[in-house]
C-alpha positions as CSV (number, residue, x, y, z in Angstrom):
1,X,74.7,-74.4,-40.8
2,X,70.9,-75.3,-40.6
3,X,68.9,-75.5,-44.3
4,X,66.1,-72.6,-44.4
5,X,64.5,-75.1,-46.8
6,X,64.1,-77.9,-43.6
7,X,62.6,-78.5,-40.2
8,X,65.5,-78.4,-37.8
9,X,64.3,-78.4,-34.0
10,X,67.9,-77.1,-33.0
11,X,67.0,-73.8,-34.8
12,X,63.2,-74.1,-35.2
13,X,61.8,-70.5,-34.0
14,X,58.2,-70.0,-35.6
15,X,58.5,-66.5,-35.8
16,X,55.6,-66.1,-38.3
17,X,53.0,-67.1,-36.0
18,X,51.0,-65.3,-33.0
19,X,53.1,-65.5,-29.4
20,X,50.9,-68.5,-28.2
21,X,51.4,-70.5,-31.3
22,X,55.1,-69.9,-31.4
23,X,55.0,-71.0,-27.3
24,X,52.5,-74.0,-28.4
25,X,54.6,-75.5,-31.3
26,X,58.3,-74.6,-29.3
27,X,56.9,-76.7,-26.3
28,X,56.1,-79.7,-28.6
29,X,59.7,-80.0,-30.3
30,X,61.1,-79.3,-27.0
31,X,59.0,-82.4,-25.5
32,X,60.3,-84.6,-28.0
33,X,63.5,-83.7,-27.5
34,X,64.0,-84.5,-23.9
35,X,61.9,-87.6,-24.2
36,X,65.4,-88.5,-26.4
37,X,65.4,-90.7,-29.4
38,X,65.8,-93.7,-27.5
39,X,62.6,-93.4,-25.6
40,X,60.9,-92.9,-29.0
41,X,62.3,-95.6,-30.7
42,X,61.3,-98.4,-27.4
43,X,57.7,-96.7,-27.7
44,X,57.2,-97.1,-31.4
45,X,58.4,-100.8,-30.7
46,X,56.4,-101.8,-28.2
47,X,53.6,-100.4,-29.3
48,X,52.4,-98.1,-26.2
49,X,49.5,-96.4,-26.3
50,X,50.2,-92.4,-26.0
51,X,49.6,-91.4,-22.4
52,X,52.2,-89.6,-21.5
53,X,51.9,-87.3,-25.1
54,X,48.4,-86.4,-24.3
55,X,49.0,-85.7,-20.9
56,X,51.3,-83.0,-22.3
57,X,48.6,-82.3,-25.2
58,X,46.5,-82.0,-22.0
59,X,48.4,-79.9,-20.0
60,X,49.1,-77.7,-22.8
61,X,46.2,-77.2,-24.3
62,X,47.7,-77.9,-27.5
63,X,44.7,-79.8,-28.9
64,X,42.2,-77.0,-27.9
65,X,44.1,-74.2,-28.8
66,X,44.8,-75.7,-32.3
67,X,41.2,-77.2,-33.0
68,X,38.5,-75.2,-31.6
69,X,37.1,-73.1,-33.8
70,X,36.4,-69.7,-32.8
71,X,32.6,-70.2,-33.1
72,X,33.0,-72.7,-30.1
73,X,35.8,-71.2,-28.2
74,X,34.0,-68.4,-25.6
75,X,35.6,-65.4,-26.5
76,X,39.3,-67.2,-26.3
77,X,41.6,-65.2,-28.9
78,X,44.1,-68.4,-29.2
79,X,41.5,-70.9,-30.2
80,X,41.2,-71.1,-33.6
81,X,41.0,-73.3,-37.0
82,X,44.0,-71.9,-38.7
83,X,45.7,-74.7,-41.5
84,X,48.7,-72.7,-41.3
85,X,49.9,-73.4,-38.0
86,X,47.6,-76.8,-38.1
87,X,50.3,-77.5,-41.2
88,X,53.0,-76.3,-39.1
89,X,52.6,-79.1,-36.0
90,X,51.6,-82.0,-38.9
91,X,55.3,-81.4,-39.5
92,X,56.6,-81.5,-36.1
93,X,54.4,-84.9,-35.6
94,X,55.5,-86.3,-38.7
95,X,59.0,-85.7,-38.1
96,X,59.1,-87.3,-34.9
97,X,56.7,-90.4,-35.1
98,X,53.4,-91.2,-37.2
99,X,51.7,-92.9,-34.3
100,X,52.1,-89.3,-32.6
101,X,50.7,-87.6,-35.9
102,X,47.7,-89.8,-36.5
103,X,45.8,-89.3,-32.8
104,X,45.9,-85.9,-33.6
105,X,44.9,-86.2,-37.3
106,X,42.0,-89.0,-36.7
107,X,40.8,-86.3,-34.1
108,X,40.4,-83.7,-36.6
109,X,38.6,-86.0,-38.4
110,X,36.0,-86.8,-35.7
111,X,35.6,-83.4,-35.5
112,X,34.9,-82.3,-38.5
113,X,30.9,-83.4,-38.6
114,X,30.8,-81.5,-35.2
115,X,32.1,-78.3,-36.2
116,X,29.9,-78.5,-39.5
117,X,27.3,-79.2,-37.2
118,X,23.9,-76.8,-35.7
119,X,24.2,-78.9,-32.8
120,X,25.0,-76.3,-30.3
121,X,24.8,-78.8,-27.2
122,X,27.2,-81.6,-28.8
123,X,29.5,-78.6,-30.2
124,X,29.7,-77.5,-26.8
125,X,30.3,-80.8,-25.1
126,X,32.6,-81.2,-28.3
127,X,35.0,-78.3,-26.8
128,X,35.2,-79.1,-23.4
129,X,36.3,-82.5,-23.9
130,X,39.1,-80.8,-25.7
131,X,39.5,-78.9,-23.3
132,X,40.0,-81.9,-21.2
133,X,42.7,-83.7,-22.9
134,X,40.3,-86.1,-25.2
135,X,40.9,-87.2,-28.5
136,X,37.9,-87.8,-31.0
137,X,37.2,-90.6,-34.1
138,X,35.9,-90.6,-37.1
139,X,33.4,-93.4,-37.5
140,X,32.8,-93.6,-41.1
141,X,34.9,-96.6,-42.8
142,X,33.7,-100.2,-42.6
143,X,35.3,-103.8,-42.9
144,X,32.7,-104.9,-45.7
145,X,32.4,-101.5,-47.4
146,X,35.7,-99.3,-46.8
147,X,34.5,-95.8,-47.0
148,X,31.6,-96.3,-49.3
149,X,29.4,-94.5,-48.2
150,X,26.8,-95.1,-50.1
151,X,26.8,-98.8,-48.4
152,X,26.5,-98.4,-44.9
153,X,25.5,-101.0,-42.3
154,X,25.7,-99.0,-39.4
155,X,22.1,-98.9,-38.7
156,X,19.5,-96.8,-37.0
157,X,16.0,-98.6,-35.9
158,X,13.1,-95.9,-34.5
159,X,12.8,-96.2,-31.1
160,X,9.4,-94.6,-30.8
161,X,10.4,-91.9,-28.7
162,X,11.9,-89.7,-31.4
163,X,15.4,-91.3,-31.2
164,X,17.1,-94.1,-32.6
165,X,18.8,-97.7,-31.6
166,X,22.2,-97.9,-33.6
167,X,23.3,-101.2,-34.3
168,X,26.2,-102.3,-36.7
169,X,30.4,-102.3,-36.6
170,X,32.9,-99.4,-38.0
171,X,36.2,-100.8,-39.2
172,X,40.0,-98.9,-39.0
173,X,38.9,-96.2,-36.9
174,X,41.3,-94.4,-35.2
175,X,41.1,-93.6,-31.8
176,X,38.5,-96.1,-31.1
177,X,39.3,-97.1,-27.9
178,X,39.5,-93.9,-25.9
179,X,37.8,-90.9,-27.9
180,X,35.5,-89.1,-25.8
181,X,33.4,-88.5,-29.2
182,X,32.9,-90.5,-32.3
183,X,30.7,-89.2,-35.0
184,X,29.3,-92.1,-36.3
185,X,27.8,-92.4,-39.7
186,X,25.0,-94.5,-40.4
187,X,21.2,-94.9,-42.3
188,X,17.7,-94.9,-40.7
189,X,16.0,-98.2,-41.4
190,X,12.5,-96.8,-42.0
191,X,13.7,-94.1,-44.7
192,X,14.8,-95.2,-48.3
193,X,17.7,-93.3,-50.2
194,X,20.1,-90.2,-49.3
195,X,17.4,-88.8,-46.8
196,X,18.3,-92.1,-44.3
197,X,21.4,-91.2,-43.7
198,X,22.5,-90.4,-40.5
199,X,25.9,-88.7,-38.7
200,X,25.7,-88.8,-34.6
201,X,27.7,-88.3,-31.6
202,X,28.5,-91.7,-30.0
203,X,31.4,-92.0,-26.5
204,X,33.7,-94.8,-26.3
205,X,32.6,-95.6,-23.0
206,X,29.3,-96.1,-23.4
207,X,28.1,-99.7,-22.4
208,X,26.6,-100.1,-25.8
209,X,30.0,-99.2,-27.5
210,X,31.9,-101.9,-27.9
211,X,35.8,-102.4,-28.9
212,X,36.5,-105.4,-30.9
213,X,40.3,-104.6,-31.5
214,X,43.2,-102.5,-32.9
215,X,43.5,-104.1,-36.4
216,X,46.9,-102.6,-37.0
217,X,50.3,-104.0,-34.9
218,X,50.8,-100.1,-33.4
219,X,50.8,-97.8,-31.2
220,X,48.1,-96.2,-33.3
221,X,45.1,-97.9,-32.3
222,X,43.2,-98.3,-35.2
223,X,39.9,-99.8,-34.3
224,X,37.3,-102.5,-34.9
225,X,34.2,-101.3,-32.8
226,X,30.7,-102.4,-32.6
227,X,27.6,-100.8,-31.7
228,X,24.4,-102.8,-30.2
229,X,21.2,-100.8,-29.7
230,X,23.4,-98.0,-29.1
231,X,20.9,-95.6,-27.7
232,X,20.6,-92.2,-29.9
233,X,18.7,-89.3,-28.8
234,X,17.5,-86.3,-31.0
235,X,20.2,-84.6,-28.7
236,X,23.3,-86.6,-30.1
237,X,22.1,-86.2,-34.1
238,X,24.8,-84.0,-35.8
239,X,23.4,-84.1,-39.7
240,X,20.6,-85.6,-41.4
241,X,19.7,-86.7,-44.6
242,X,22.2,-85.2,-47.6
243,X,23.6,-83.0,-45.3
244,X,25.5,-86.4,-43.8
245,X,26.7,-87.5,-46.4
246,X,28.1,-84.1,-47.6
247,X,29.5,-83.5,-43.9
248,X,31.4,-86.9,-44.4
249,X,33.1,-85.5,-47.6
250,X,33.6,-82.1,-46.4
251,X,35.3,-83.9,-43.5
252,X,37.5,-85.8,-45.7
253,X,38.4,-82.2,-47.8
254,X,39.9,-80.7,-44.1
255,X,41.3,-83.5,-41.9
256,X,42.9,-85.5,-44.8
257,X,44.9,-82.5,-46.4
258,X,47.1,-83.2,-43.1
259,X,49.1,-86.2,-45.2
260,X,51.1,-84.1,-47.0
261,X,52.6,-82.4,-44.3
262,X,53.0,-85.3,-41.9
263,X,54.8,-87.3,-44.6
264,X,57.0,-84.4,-44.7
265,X,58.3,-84.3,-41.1
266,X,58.7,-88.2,-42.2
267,X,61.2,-87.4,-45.1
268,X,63.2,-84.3,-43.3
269,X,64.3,-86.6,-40.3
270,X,64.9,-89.2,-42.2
271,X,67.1,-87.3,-44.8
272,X,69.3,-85.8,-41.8
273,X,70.2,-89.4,-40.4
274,X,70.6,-91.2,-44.0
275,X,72.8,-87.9,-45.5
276,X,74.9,-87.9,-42.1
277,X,75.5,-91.7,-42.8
278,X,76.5,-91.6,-46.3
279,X,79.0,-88.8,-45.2
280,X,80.9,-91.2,-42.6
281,X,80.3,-94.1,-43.9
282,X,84.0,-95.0,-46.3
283,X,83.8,-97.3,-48.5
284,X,86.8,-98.4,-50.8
285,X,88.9,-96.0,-49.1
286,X,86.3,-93.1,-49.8
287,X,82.8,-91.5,-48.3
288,X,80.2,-92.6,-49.8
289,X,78.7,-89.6,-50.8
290,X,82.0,-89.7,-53.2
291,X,80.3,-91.5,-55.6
292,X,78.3,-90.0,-58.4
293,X,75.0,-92.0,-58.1
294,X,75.1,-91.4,-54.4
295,X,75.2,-87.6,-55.1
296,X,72.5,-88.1,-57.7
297,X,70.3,-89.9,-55.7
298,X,70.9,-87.6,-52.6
299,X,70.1,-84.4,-54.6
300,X,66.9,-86.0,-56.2
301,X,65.5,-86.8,-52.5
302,X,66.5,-83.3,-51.4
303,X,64.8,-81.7,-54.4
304,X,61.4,-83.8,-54.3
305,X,61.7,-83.0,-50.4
306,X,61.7,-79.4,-50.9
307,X,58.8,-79.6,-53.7
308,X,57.1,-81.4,-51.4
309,X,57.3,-78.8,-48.9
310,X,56.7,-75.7,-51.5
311,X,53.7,-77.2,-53.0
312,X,52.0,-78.1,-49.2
313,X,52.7,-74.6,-48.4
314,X,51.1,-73.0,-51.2
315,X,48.3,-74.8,-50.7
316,X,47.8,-74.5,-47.3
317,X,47.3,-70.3,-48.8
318,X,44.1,-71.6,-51.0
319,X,42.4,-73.5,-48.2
320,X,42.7,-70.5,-46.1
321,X,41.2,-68.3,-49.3
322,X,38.8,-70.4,-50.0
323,X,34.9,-69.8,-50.3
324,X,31.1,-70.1,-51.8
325,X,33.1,-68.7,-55.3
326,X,36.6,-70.0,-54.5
327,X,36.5,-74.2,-54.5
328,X,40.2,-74.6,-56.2
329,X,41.4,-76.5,-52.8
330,X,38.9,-79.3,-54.2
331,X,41.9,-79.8,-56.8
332,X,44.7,-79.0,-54.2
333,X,43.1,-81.4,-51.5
334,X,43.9,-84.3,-53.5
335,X,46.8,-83.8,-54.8
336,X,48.5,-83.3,-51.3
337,X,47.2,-86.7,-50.4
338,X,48.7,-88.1,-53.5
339,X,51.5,-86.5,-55.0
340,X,52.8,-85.4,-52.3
341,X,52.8,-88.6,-50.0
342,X,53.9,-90.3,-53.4
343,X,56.9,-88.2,-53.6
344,X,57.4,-88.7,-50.0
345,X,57.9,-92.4,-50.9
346,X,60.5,-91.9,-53.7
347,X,62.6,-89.8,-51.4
348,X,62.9,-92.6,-48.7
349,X,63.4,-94.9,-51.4
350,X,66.1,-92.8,-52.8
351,X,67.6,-92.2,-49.5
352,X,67.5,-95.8,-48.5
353,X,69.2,-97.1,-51.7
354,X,72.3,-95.3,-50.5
355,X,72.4,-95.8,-47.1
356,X,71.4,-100.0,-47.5
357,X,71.2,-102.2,-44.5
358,X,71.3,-98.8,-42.4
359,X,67.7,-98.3,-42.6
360,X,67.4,-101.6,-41.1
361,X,68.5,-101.1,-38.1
362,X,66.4,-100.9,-34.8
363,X,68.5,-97.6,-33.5
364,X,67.3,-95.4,-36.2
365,X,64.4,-93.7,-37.2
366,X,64.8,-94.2,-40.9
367,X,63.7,-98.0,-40.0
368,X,60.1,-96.6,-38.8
369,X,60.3,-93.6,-41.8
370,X,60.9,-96.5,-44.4
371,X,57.5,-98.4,-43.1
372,X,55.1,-95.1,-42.2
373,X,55.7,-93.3,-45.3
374,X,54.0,-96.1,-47.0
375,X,50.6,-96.2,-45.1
376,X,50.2,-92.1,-46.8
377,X,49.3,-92.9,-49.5
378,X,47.1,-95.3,-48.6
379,X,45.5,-93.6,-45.6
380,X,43.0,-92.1,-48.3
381,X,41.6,-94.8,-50.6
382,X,44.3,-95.4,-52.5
383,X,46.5,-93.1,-55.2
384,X,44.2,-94.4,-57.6
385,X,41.1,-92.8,-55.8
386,X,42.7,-89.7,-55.4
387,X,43.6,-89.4,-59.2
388,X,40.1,-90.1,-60.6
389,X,39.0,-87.5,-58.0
390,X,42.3,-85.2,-59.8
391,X,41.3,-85.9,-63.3
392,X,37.5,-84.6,-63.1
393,X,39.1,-81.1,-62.6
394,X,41.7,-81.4,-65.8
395,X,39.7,-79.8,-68.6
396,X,39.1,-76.3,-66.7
397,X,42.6,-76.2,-65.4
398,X,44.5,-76.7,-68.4
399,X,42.0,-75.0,-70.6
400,X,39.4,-73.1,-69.5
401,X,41.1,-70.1,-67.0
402,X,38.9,-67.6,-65.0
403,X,40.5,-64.5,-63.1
404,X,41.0,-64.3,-59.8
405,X,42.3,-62.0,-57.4
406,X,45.9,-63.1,-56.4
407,X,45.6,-65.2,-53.4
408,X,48.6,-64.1,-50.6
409,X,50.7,-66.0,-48.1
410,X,48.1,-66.8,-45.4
411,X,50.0,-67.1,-42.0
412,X,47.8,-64.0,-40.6
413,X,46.0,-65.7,-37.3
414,X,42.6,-65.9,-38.5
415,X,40.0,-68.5,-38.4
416,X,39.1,-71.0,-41.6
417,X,35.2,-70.9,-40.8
418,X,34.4,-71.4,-44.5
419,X,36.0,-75.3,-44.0
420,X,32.9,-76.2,-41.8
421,X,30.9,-74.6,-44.1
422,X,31.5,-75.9,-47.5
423,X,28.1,-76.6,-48.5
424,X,27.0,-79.3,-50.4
425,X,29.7,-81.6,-51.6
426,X,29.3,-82.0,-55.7
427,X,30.2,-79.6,-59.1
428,X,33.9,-81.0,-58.8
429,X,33.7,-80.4,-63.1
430,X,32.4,-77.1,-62.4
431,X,34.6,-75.3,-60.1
432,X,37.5,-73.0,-62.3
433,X,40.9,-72.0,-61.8
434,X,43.1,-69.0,-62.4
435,X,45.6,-69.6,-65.8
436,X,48.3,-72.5,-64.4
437,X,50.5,-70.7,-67.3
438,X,51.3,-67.3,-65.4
439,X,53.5,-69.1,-62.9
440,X,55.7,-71.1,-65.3
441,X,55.8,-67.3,-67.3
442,X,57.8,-65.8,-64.4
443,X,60.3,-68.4,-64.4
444,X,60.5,-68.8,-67.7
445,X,64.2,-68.4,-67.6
446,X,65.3,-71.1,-65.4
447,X,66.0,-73.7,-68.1
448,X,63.9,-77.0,-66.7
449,X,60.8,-75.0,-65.8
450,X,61.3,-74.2,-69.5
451,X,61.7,-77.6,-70.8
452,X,58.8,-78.8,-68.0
453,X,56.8,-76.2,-69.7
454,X,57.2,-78.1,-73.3
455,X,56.1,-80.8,-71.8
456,X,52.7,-79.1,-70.1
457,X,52.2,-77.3,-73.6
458,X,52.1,-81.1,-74.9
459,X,49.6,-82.0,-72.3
460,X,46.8,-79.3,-73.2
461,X,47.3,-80.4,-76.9
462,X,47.1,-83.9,-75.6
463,X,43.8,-83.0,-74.2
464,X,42.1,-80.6,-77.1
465,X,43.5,-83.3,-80.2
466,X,44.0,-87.1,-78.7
467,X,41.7,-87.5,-75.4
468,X,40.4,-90.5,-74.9
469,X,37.0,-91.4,-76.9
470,X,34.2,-93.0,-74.9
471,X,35.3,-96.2,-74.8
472,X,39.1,-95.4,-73.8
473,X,37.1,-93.0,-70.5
474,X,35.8,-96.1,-69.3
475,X,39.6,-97.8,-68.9
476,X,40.9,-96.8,-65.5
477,X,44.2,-98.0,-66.1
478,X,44.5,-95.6,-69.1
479,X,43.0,-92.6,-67.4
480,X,45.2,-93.4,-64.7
481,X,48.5,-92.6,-66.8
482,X,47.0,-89.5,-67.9
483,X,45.9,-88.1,-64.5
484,X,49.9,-88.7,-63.8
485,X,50.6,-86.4,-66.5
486,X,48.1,-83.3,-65.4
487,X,49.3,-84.0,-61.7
488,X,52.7,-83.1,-62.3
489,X,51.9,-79.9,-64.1
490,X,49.6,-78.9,-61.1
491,X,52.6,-79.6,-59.0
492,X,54.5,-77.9,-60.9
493,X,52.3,-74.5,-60.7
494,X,51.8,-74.2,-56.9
495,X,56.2,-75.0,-56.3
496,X,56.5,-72.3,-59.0
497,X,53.8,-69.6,-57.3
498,X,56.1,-70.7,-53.6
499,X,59.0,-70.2,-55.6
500,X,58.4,-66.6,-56.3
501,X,56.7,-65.7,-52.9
502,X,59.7,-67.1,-51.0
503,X,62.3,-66.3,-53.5
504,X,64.1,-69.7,-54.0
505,X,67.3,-70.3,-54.7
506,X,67.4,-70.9,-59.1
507,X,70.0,-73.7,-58.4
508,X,67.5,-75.9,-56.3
509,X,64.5,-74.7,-58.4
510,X,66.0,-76.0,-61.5
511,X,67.1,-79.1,-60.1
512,X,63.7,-79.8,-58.8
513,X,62.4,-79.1,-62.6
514,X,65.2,-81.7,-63.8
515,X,63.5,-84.1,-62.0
516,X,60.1,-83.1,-63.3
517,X,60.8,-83.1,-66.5
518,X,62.0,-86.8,-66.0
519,X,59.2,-87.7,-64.3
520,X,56.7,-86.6,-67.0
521,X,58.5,-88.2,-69.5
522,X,58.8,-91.6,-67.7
523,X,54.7,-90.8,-67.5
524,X,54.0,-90.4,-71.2
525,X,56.5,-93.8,-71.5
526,X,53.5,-95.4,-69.6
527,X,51.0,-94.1,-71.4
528,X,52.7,-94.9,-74.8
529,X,52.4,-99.1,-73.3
530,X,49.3,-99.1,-72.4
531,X,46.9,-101.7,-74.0
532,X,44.1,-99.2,-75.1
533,X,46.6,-96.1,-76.1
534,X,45.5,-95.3,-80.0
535,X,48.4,-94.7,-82.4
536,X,47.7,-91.1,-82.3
537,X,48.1,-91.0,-78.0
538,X,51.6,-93.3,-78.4
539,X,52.8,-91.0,-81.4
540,X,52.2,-88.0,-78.8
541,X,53.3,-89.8,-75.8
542,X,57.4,-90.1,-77.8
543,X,57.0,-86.5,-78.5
544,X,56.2,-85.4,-74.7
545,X,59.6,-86.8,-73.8
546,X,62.1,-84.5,-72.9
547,X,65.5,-84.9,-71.9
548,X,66.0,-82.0,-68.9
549,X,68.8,-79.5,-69.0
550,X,72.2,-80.5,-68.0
551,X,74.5,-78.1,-65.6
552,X,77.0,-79.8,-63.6
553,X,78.1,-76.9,-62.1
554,X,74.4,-76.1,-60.6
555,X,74.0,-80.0,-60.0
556,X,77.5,-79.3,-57.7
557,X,76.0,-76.5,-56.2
558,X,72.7,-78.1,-54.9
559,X,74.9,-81.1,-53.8
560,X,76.8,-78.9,-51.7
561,X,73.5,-77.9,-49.8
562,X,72.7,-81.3,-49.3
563,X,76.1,-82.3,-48.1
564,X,75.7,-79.6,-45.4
565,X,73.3,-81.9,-44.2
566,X,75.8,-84.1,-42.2
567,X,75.8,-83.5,-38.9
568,X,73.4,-80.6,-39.4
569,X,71.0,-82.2,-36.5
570,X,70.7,-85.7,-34.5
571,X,68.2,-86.6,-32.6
572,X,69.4,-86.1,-28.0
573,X,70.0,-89.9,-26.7
């Protein structure tokens, strides 16, 4: 019988969703499926470039249905920005390849200084080369400079004719060698400061465009492309000044949120080939799910999976809710491209430990899982980027509550027009969040999420007693450790508010919470070495450990759902 918890395309039936939606996202698993796994596997091997899926995109109109807003699509009642089901086919890419996931998410990104943009011509232009099948990049990262924006070389000379000549090279931009529109960021050379920089619409197959190379051995083509006196009219100028440099971030707030749920369709296929091995797979006369650290491990990479999955969907509800008065997805944002790709890490890990030289082998997908899961992470800056950007909200979350209006599931098929409006990109300390206590209250009961809750208790004293001075705020690697800590408890809240909306099974909840509670403790353990920790922060770092509740009988329980795994769905031939 199929988990409700999991993706399984044998019983996937979107029912949640409008009729075109459901048509939209059936059609894509159904695709995949008669492409067949092997066809999948020789593709992700010899690194072919995706034709044939984006003459289906194409023919579909999967790409324009799911990314024009409904500012630029002409009356059309299926075009839409809606996260929810944008969330929804992340999965489905995910699950069956990254390379097919990142075209799709590197051309959300390209269009994210479009839509933000008053450009009516290039919007326009923007939607009909959807409408024709093309994908889009996102020219904003740089060898020399990464994503620092504040360093561009990409630059614009006067032309004296009220446009500009672009000159200068972008660096790991996806799509790069066959979007029909880049937005380009770059910097006037005759204005100093914020007011020089510059976003524009650039094409790939412009003489002036040139492609240096994919810097990545994949079927993702992740560029190196160079721009010499690229002509740039007043036409093709999508944001000026601070308004660019806001539209980059902005950018970054809606098209990287999409890690999380790719990583996800990663773990879920993965986890149905590595559970259905350790099932047949005998070993000293006995499966090898027979052993006890095989079950352990098992159930810890089905639990994180699911928390993975609760937390992404919750999330999803805030970006939809957002607006002018309601920036918590500033906080949410981030954490999906950390802790939730992080956690995608540890569950192949776990799974891979216990199926071994399995997840080796060139006929699976666990071998391609095992290496995509760990670009994730990585995709945006690093996990160290993303928890500075987590800690500046810390103080207000833990301690400083506001009331808000409870915010519903959002799988109503509306359009998010407030994520192309975000406005300018800076308060992060500012913004405030509704009391992170009221969801551990209503699970108060379930005997981890009470221990966990210990634990979070700890933190806020933590924070009001033993924060770090003004010297200990300038040591990363200290802060680091402690953005670990407030991560887990924000994790924590949105599985717990899930929880209760989609009334999960107590057995897997407190499972999940066992493993929380480990992982906080193993966090304060770090903090407790660290070089600059003052006696105070190590005395409170021993007492934030916590041992989590013991059941075997609920630990047999879970196991039992993850043993149902086996066989529960392979991939056609």
């Amino acid at each position: 019988m199929a988990d409700p918890l999991l993706f399984n395309p044998r019983t996937y039936d979107p029912a949640h969703f409008d009729p075109e939606t459901r048509r939209l996202l059936r059609a894509t698993v159904d695709w995949f499926e008669e492409r067949g796994k092997r066809k999948l596997i020789e593709d992700y091997r010899s690194r072919a470039w995706l034709s044939d899926f984006l003459e289906f995109s194409t023919k579909e109109g999967l790409f324009a249905t799911f990314l024009t807003p409904a500012s630029a699509a002409d009356g059309n009642q299926d075009k839409r920005w809606d996260t929810a089901r944008i969330a929804a086919l992340n999965e489905i890419f995910g699950f069956y390849g990254l390379d097919y996931w990142y075209a799709w998410q590197v051309t959300i990104l390209g269009l994210g200084p479009v839509w933000q943009s008053d450009n009516a011509a290039v919007r326009s232009r923007a939607a009909e080369l959807l409408s024709q099948g093309e994908v889009f990049a996102f020219g904003l990262s740089e060898k020399a400079h990464g994503a620092d924006i504040y360093s561009t070389d990409m630059l614009l000379e006067p032309d004296g004719d009220g446009g500009f000549r672009a000159s200068g090279s972008k660096y790991y931009i996806g799509n790069g060698n066959a979007a029909g529109l880049v937005s380009v960021f770059g910097r006037r050379t005759d204005i100093e400061g914020p007011d020089g920089y510059v976003f524009f619409a650039a094409d790939s197959r412009h003489p002036a465009y040139h492609l240096v190379k994919n810097v990545v051995d994949s079927s993702k083509y992740v560029s190196e492309f160079r721009l010499e006196d690229y002509p740039v009219t007043a036409g093709d100028i999508l944001h000026t000044g601070r308004a660019a440099f806001d539209a980059a971030l902005n950018t970054v707030n809606v098209g990287k949120f999409n890690l999380c749920t790719g990583a996800i369709g990663i773990c879920e296929h993965a986890m149905y080939e590595a559970v259905t091995h350790a099932q047949n797979r005998i070993l000293y006369g006995r499966p090898v799910t027979a052993f006890p650290h095989v079950r352990r491990e098992l159930t810890d990479a089905y639990v994180r999976l699911v928390g993975m999955k609760l937390f992404s969907d919750r999330a999803v509800d805030y970006f939809r809710s957002a607006g002018p008065e309601d920036r918590r997805y500033l906080l949410f944002n981030p954490m999906t491209k950390m802790k939730v790709t992080t956690e995608g890490e540890k569950v192949i890990d776990l799974m891979w430990d216990v199926i071994a030289a399995k997840g080796f082998e060139k006929d699976t997908y666990f071998a391609q899982a095992a290496t995509e899961i760990r670009g994730l992470p990585k995709l945006e800056g690093t996990v160290h980027v993303n928890l500075a950007l987590i800690l500046k909200f810390m103080g207000n979350h833990l301690l400083n509550p506001a009331e808000y209006a409870p915010v519903p599931t959002r799988l109503d098929a509306a359009d998010d027009a407030f994520l192309f409006q975000q406005g300018p990109a800076r308060g992060l300390g500012a913004v405030r969040f509704h009391d992170w206590r009221t969801a551990y209250d209503a699970f108060a009961e379930v005997p981890n999420v009470a221990r966990f809750r210990e634990q979070a208790d700890a933190l806020c004293e933590f924070v009001t007693t033993a924060a770090p001075d003004e010297e200990q705020s300038r040591d990363l690697d200290l802060l680091l450790a402690i953005g670990q800590l407030f991560a887990l408890v924000v994790h924590g809240q949105l599985i717990l508010e899930q929880a209760q909306l989609t009334g999960l099974d107590a057995d897997v909840l407190d499972e999940l919470f066992a493993v929380l509670v480990r992982d906080f403790s193993a966090h304060a353990v770090e903090l407790h070495g660290k070089d600059s920790a003052t006696a105070e922060q190590q005395s409170w770092a021993l007492g934030a450990v916590r041992r989590p509740v013991i059941d075997d009988a609920r630990s047999k329980r879970v196991w039992q759902r993850v043993e149902a795994l086996a066989g529960a769905y392979e991939m056609a031939p």
